[in-house]
C-alpha positions in Angstrom: 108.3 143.9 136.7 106.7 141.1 135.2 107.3 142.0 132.1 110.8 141.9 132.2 110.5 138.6 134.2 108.3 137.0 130.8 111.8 138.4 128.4 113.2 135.4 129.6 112.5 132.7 127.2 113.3 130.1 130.4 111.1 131.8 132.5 108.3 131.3 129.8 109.3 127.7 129.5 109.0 127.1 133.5 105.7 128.7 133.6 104.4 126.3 131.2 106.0 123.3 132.5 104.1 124.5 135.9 101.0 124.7 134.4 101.1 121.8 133.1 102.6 119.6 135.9 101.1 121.2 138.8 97.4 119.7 138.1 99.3 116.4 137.5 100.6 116.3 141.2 97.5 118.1 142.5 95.0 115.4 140.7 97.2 112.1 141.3 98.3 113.2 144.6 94.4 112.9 145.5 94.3 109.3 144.7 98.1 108.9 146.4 96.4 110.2 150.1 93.7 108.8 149.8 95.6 104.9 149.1 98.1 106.1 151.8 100.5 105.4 149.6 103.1 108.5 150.3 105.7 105.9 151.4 105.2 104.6 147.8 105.6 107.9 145.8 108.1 108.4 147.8 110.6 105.2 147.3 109.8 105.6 143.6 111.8 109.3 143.6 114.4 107.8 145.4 114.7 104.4 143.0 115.2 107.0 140.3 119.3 107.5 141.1 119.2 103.5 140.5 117.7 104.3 137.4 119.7 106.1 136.2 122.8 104.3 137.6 121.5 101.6 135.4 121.6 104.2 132.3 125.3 105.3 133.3 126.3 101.3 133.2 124.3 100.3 130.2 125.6 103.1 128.2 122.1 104.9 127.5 122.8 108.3 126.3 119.4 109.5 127.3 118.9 108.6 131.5 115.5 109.4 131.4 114.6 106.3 129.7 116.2 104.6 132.3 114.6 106.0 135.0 111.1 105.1 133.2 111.8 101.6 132.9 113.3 101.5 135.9 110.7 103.2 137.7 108.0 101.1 136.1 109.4 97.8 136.9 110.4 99.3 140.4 106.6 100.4 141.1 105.5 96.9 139.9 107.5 95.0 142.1 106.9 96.9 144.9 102.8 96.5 144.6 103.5 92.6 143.9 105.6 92.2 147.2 102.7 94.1 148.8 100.1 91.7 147.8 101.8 88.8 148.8 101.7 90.7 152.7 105.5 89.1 153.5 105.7 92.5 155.6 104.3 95.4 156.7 104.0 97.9 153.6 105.5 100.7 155.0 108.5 98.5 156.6 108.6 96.9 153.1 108.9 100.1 150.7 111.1 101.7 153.7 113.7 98.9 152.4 113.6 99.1 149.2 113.3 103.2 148.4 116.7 102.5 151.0 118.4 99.7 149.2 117.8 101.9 145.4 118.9 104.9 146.7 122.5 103.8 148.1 122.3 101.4 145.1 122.3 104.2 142.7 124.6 106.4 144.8 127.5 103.8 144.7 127.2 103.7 141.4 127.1 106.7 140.6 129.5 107.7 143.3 132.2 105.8 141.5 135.1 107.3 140.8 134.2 110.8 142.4 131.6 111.5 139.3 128.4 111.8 141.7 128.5 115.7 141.1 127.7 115.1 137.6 124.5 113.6 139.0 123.9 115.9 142.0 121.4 118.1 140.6 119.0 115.9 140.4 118.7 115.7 144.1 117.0 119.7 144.3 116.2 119.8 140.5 115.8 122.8 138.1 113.0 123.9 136.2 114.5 126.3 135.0 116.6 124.5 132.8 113.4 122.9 130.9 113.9 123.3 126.9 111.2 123.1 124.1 111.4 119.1 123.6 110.6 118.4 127.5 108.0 120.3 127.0 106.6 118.6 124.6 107.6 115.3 126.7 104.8 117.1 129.5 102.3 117.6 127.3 102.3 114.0 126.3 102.3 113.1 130.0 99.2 115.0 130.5 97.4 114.0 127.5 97.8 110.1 129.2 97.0 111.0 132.5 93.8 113.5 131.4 92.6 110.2 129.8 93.1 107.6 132.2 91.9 109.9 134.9 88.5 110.0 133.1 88.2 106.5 132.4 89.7 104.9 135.7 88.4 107.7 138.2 85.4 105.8 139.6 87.3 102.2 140.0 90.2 103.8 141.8 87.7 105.3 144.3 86.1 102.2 145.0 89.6 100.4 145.6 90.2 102.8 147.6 87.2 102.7 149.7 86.7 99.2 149.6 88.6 96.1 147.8 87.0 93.7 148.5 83.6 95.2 147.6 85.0 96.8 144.2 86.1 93.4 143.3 82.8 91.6 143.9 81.7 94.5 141.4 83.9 93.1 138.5 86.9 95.7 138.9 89.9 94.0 138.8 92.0 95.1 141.5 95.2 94.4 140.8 95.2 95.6 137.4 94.1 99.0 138.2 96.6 99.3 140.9 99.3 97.9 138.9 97.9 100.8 136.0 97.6 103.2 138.8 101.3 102.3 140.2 102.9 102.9 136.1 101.0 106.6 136.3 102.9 107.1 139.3 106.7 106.1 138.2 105.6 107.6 134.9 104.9 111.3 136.8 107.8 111.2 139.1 110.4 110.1 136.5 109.4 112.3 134.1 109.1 115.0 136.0 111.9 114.9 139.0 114.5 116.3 136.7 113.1 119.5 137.4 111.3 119.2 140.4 114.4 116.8 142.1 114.6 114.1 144.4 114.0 115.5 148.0 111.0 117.3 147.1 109.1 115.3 144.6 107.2 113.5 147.0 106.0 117.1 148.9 104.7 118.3 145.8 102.7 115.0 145.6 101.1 115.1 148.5 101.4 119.0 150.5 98.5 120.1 147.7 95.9 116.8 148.3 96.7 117.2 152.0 95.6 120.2 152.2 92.7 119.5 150.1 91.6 117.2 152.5 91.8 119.6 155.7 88.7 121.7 154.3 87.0 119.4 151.6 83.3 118.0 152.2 83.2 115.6 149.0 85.8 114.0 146.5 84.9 116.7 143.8 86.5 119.4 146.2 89.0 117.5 147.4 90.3 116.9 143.6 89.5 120.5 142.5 91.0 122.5 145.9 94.0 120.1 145.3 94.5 121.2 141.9 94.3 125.0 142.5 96.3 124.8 145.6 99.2 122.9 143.0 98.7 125.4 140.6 99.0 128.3 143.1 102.1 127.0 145.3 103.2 126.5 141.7 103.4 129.4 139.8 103.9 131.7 143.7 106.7 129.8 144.4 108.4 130.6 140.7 107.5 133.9 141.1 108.9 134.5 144.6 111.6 132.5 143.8 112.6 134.9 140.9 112.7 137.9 143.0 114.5 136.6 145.7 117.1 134.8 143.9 116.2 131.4 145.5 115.9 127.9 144.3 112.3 127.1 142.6 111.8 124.2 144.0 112.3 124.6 147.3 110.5 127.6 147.6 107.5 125.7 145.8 107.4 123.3 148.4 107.7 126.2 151.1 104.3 127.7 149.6 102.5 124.4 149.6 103.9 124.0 153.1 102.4 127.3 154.4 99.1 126.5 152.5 98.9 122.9 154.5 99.1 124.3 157.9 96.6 127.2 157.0 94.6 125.0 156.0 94.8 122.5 159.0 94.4 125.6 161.1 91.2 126.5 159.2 90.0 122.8 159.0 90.5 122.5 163.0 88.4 125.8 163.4 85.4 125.0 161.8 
């Protein structure tokens, strides 16, 4: 049964791409709930349409650089508008994940050619080849790195700002750091994952870490297994019943959330 599933050579591609994305969402998503900053994650999927609007309109072959510049400078603004307190954060990203998504919908809408685009919305990881993987590997050689070297000073921000900055952190260039990792995740990765569901897969796994975890280290470790097994569950599953992966990822992370909640209500 299995075997026959590995003769694929794009099922073997998706498997890897899972393993090597799923402890990506499940260690940044920690950092992500713990900010509150789902809202965030969540207008920088949608800003990726604009992004790669602005590809279609520029005449970049490649979209996916786009998106990354897009994202970047999208992520950057967003955190500087947010310092400044001109509105409520939530109200404030609310706006502007709204105004880039019919942005890059018009856009691309133009001339009936949005259903060149539309896959994007649910994504495919299926359809990974060699080179993106290689494009993942890269991504979590970066994040591996500045996870181990930023760790600690994120925590503190998180816990306290004003008190990690009368320690010598500076604030606002770790979240502006932190804020690139994020557009650099999402954009790289929401060809396959998609739109609708990116944000989910950022935050169902460090959720449901935090229903049943009694210290960070378990909250970053349960939130990387649970990743890694709604993950590779939700390929499998979806393989065998002929549904999208993606979807059905997010249905496994879903299920593992409320079990989770249940179990964290119940102790």
């Amino acid at each position: 049964m299995f075997s026959e599933m590995f003769s694929y050579t794009f099922m073997i591609r998706a498997t890897i791409a899972i393993l090597l994305i799923s402890p990506l969402f499940g260690t940044v998503g920690t950092m992500i709930v713990q900010k509150r900053m789902a809202y965030f994650s969540d207008a920088l999927g949608h800003s990726a349409l604009t992004g790669i609007a602005a590809g279609v309109i520029m005449g970049i072959a490649n979209t996916t650089v786009s998106m990354i510049i897009f994202g970047i400078c999208f992520a950057l603004l967003l955190n500087y508008i947010s310092r400044k307190g001109l509105s409520s954060s939530d109200t404030l990203i609310s706006v502007f994940a709204s105004c880039a998504t019919a942005l890059g919908l018009a856009i691309l809408s133009r001339g009936g050619s949005f259903s060149n685009y539309s896959a994007i919305l649910v994504g495919d990881i299926l359809s990974i080849t060699g080179s993106e993987i290689i494009q993942l590997i890269v991504l979590f050689a970066v994040i591996l790195v500045f996870w181990c070297f930023s760790i600690n000073r994120l925590t503190a921000i998180s816990i306290h700002a004003t008190l990690a900055k009368s320690r010598s952190i500076s604030v606002r260039v770790m979240e502006d750091a932190f804020a690139v990792l994020i557009a650099l995740l999402v954009m790289l990765s929401i060809k396959w994952v998609g739109i609708l569901l990116i944000n989910a897969l950022l935050i169902l796994p460090a959720a449901s870490s935090r229903n049943i975890s009694e210290n960070f280290r378990e909250y970053t470790y349960f939130s990387i297994i649970f990743s890694l097994f709604s993950g590779i569950v939700g390929l499998f599953v979806s393989y065998f019943t002929d549904m999208a992966t993606g979807p059905m990822i997010v249905i496994i992370a879903s299920v593992i959330y409320f079990a989770t909640y249940i179990y964290g209500k119940d102790r």
